[in-house]
Structure formats: structure tokens, C-alpha cells
C-alpha positions as CSV (number, residue, x, y, z in Angstrom):
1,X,166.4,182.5,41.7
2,X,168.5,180.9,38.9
3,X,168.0,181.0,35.5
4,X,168.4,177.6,35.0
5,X,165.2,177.0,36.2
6,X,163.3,179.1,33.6
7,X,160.5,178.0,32.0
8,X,160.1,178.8,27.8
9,X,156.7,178.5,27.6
10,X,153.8,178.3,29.9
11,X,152.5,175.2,30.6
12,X,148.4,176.0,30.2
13,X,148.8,178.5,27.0
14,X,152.0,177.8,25.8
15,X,152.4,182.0,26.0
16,X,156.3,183.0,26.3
17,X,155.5,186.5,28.0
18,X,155.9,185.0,31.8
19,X,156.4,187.2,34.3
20,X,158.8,186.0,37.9
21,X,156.9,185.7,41.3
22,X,158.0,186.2,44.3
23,X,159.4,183.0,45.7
24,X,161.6,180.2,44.4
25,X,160.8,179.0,40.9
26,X,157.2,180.9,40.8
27,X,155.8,182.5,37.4
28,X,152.8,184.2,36.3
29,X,151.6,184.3,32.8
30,X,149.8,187.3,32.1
31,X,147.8,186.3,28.8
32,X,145.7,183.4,30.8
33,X,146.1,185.0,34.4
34,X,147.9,181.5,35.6
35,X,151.1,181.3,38.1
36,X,152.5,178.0,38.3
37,X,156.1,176.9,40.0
38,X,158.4,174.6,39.0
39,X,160.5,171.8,41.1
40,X,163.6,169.9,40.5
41,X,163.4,166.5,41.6
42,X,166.3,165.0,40.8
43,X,169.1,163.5,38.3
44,X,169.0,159.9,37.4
45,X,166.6,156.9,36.6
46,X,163.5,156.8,38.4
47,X,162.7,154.8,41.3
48,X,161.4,151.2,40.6
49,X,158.1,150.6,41.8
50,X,156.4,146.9,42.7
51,X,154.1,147.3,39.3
52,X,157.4,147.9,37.2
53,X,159.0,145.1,38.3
């Protein structure tokens, strides 16, 4: 697990207690009972799509 990947906050309460999962990038948030996980998807501009063109 890398640190670089750690949330501040949680995204539904906006608690910083968060507690690491087991997994890649999974947390649990004891103060609302939530886990979420986060994802990198990538460096750069987005993909065009055929309505932003």
C-alpha cells in the first residue's frame, strides 16, 4: 500500500480518523461505519468524447 494514495478526509462525513482495509487502496471510516477504495486512473487530459467535440 503506498502512502501516496491516502485519503485526508472521508468522502461521506468528511471525518479524518480512517482506518486501512485490507486490500489495495481500501479504508474504513469508523465515525459513519463506511469503507470506500480509491483508484488511479491516470495522468493527463481526459479523453475526448463525440458530445465534447
Amino acid at each position: 500500500m503506498s502512502e501516496r494514495a491516502a485519503p485526508f478526509y472521508c468522502p461521506y462525513c468528511g471525518e479524518e480518523k480512517l482506518e486501512p482495509l485490507e486490500g489495495h487502496g481500501a479504508w474504513f471510516c469508523p465515525d459513519c461505519a463506511r469503507s470506500f477504495q480509491l483508484t488511479f486512473l491516470g495522468v493527463g487530459p481526459a479523453h475526448e468524447t463525440k458530445e465534447s467535440r
